[in-house]
C-alpha positions as CSV (number, residue, x, y, z in Angstrom):
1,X,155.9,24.2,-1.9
2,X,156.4,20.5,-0.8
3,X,156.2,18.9,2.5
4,X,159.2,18.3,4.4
5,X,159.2,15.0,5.5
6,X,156.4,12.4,5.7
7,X,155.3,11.7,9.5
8,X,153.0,8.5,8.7
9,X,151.8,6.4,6.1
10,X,150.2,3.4,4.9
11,X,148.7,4.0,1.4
12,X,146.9,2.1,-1.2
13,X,144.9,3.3,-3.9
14,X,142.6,2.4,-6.3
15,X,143.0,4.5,-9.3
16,X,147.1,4.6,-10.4
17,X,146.4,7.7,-12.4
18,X,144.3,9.6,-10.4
19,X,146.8,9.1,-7.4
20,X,149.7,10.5,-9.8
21,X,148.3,13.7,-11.0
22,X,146.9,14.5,-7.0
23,X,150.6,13.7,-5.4
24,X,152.5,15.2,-8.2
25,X,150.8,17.9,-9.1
26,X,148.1,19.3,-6.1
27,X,150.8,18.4,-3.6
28,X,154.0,19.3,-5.5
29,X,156.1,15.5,-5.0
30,X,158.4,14.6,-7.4
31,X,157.7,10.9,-8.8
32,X,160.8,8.8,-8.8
33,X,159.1,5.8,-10.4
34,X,156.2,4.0,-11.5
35,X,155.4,0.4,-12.8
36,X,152.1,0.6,-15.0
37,X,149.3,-1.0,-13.0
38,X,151.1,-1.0,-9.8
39,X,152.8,1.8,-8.0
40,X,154.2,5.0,-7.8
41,X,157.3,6.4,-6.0
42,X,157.7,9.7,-4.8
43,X,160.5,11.4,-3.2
44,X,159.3,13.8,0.2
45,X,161.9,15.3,1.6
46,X,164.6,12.7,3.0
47,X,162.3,10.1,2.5
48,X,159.6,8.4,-0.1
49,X,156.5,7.9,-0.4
50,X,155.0,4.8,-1.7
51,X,151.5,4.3,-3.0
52,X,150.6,1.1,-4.5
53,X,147.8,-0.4,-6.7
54,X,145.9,-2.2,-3.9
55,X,145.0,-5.4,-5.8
56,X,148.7,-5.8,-7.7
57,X,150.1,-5.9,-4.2
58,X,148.1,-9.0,-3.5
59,X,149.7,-11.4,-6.1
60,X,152.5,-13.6,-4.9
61,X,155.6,-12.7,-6.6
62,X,156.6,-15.1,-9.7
63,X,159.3,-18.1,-8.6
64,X,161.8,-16.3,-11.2
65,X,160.9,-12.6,-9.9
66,X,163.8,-10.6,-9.0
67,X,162.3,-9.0,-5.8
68,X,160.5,-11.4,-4.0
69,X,157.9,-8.9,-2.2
70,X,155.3,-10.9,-0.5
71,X,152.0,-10.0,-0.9
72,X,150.7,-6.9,0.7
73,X,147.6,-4.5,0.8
74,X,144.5,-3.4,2.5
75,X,141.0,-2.4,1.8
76,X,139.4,0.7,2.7
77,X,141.0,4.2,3.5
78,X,144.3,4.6,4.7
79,X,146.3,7.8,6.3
80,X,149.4,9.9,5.8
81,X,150.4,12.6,8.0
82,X,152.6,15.5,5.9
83,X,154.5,17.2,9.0
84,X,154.2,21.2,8.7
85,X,155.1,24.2,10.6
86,X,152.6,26.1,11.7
87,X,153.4,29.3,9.5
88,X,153.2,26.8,6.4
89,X,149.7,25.4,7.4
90,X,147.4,28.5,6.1
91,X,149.8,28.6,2.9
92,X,148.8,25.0,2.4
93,X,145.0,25.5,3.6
94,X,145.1,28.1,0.4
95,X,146.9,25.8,-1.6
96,X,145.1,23.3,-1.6
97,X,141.7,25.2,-1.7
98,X,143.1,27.1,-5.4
99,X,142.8,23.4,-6.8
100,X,139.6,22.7,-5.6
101,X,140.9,20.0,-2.7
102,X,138.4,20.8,0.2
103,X,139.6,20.7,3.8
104,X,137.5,17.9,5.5
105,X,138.8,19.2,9.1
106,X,141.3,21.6,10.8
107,X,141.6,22.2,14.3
108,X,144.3,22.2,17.2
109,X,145.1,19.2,19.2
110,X,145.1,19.6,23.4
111,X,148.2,18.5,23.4
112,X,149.2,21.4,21.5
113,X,149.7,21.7,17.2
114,X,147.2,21.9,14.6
115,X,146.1,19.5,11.6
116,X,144.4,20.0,8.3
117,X,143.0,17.2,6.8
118,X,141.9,16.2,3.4
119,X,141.4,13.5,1.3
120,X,143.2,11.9,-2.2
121,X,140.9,10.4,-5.0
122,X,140.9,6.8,-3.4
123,X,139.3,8.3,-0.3
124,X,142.4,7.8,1.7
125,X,142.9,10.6,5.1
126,X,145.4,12.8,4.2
127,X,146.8,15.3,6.8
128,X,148.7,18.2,7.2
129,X,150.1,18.6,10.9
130,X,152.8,20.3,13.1
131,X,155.8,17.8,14.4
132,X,154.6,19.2,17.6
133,X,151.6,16.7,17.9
134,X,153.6,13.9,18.5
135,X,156.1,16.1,20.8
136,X,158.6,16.3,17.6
């Protein structure tokens, strides 16, 4: 089981390898990439997710690089939303609890949809929620 799609993110971590074995192998992704002490890259559904080494991003890229990305990054927790149906939210709820992963919070919105939420080895908000929160 993978999610589907990812609904929102903004993710940096502090611990390359820590972040690798949670996304690969607690939530299922398939890693398309890495660069040693910097990010990872992993395919969710039609899209990817990337999760970067905080303090790499930081560093101006070199005047000969080959891809000049400027420098980026954040402290402090971040948040990605995993979109789920509701029939897959108790199969993830289990999921997650058979390797340990605590649910931090789980409820249903007023506006209608549910969200589980947990959280990845840097202490970023990860969360599990119908389409239907956002009127998807």
């Amino acid at each position: 089981m993978t999610p589907s799609a990812i609904l929102e993110s903004a993710l940096y971590v502090t611990d390359l390898a820590a972040a690798e074995a949670f996304y690969r192998d607690a939530l299922g992704l398939d890693l398309l990439g890495k660069v040693d002490g910097r990010h990872l890259f992993f395919r969710c559904g039609p899209g990817v997710l990337l999760i970067f080494n905080a303090e790499a991003t930081k560093v101006p890229p070199s005047p000969d690089a080959r891809l000049k990305v400027p420098p980026h990054g954040t402290v402090g927790e971040g948040h990605l939303c995993f979109a789920a149906s509701a029939d897959d939210l108790p199969r993830w709820k289990a999921q997650l609890e058979a390797k340990n992963i605590a649910v931090e919070s789980e409820f249903e919105w007023p506006q209608g949809g549910r969200s589980i939420y947990i959280r990845d080895p840097s202490g970023n908000s990860i969360e599990f929620a119908e389409p239907r929160i956002w009127g998807l």
